[in-house]
Steps between C-alpha positions, in 0.01 A plus 500: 500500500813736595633456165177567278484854698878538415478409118128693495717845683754486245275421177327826653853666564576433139175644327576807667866533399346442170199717434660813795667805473788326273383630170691849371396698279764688277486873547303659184753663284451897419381649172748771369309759361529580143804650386422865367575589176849692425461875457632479141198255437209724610303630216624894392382741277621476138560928469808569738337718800479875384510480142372726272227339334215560286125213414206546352161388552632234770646288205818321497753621264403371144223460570181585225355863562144398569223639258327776721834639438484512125307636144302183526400592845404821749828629394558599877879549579571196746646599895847498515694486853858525554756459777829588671521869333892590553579823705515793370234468284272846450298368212377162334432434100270212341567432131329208324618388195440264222864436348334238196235814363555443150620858406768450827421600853143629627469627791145413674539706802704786664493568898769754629507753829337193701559596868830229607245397842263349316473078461343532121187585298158374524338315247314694211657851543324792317667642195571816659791760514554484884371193677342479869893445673620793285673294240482651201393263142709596136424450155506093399580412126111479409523894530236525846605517831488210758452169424515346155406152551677255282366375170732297351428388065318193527687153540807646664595486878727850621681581793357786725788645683422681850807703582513628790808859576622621844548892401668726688287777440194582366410558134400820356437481118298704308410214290473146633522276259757217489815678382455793759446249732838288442673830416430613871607123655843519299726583797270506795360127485657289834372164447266345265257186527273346222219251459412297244174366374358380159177475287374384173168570310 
């Protein structure tokens, strides 16, 4: 009887040594948190900060000028902003061009005097002499003042060339038209900017 209490104790003695405290559990390893990207990865404008720039209409260089812009549409002149005007500016001049006009270069619009604090014209400016900032509008190749919209000969795409003059004064010409106008830059221009767009009837 002695010795079926002794073998039953340690049967008992066993199961606990067994199923008890003796399992471990491993320590959970830590997460590292996601590296960070380098600096020279993070995303960056493509202009270098301050530069002069000139855009129209919110298009990307290239792009096609759309048709509100144009003979086959409103004919409205499109907004055109601009950035990072260099000191010493007193005065800013907008020339559009069309360098592929077949009798050589029309120019569709003329914009000089424009104060150097402004960030650009609005959309659809009226074809006035003076305009609401006190810029002042010249004679465009059609022969009217303002905006000329283009209207290109039918089948061919042309270049419209915003170009956009830091001046370092302002303009006073008794006649604005376009050789006045780059008469008066010759010698007092400090940086120039363009923008380039296309269209096709």
């Amino acid at each position: 009887m002695h010795n079926r209490k002794s073998v039953l104790l340690t049967v008992i003695i066993i199961v606990v040594v067994i199923t008890g405290g003796c399992t471990s559990f491993a320590p959970s390893t830590p997460v590292s948190p996601a590296p960070s990207p380098p600096a020279d990865k993070l995303a960056s404008s493509t202009a270098p900060p301050g530069a002069f720039t000139v855009r129209a209409a919110s298009l990307a260089s290239g792009s096609v000028l759309p048709v509100v812009y144009t003979c086959k549409g409103a004919s409205e002149s499109p907004e055109v902003a601009w950035d990072g005007i260099p000191p010493g500016t007193k005065s800013l001049a907008l020339i559009l061009d069309d360098p592929d006009a077949p009798d050589g270069r029309f120019t569709h619009w003329l914009v000089f005097n424009i104060p150097p604090d402004s960030s650009g014209l609005t959309r659809a400016q009226p074809n006035a002499k003076v305009l609401t900032n006190g810029a002042q509008q010249g004679q465009n190749s059609g022969g009217s003042r303002g905006y000329y919209p283009p209207c290109p000969p039918i089948g061919t795409a042309h270049r419209y060339v915003f170009r956009l003059y830091a001046v370092d004064m302002d303009i006073t010409q008794p006649t604005a038209d376009r050789e006045s106008i780059d008469w008066a830059l010759t010698g007092h221009t400090i940086a120039q900017t363009e923008f380039t767009t296309t269209f096709r009837r």
